[in-house]
C-alpha positions in Angstrom: 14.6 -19.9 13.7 12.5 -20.9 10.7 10.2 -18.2 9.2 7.1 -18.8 8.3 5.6 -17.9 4.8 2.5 -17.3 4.0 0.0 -16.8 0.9 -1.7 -14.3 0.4 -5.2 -13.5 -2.2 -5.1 -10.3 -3.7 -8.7 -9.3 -5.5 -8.5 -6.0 -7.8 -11.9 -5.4 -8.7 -13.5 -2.4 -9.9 -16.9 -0.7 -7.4 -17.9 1.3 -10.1 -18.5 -0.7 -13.0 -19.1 -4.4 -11.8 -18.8 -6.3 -15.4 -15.0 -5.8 -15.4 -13.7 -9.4 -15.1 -11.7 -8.8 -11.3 -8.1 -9.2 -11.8 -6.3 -12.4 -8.7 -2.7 -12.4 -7.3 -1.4 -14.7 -5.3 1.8 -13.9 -3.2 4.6 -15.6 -1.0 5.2 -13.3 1.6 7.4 -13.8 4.8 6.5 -12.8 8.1 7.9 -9.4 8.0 5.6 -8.7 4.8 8.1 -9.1 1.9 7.1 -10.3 -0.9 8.9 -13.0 -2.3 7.1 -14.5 -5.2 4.0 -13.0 -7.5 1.9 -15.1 -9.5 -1.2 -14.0 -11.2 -4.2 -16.4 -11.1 -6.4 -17.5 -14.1 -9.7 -17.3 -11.9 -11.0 -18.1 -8.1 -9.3 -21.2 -6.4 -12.2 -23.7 -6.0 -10.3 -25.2 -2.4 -9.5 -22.5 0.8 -5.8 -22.3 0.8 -4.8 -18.8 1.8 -3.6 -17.1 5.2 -4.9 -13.8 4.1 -6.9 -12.1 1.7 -7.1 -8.2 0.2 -9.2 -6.7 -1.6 -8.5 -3.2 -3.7 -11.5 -2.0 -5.4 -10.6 1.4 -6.7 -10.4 0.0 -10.4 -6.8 -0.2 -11.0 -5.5 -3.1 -12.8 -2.1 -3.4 -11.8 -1.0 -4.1 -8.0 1.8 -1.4 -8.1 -0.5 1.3 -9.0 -2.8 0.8 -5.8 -2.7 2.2 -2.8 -4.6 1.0 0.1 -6.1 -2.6 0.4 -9.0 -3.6 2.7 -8.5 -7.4 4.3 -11.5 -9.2 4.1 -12.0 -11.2 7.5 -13.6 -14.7 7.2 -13.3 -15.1 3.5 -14.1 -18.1 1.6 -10.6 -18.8 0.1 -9.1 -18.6 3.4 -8.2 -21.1 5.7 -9.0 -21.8 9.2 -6.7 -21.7 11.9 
């Protein structure tokens, strides 16, 4: 059976102090989750190409360091099914 990957957006902005530049990941993930492949992104893809899309906005500025994300539902960058 062939597993299914999917990308995913991750957005690490900072809610208190909204000139910070917001920080994008994209990540290969498999259907269980795992994450296979990390890639940080220059800015905001212009075309809707992901399955999913989190959104951390505690102001941390690496991905390991946070702890909850919030999915954000209907999203621009994300593609319809």
């Amino acid at each position: 059976m062939k597993q299914k990957n999917r990308k995913i957006l991750v957005i690490l902005s900072n809610r208190w102090d909204r000139n910070q530049k917001p920080r994008l990941l994209e990540l290969d993930c498999d259907a269980e989750g795992n994450i296979h492949k990390r890639r940080p992104l220059r800015s905001l893809p212009r075309e809707a190409r992901f399955h999913e899309v989190w959104e951390n906005d505690e102001g941390r500025t690496e991905f390991d360091a946070c702890f909850r994300f919030s999915r954000k539902y209907g999203h621009k960058l994300q593609k319809r099914s």
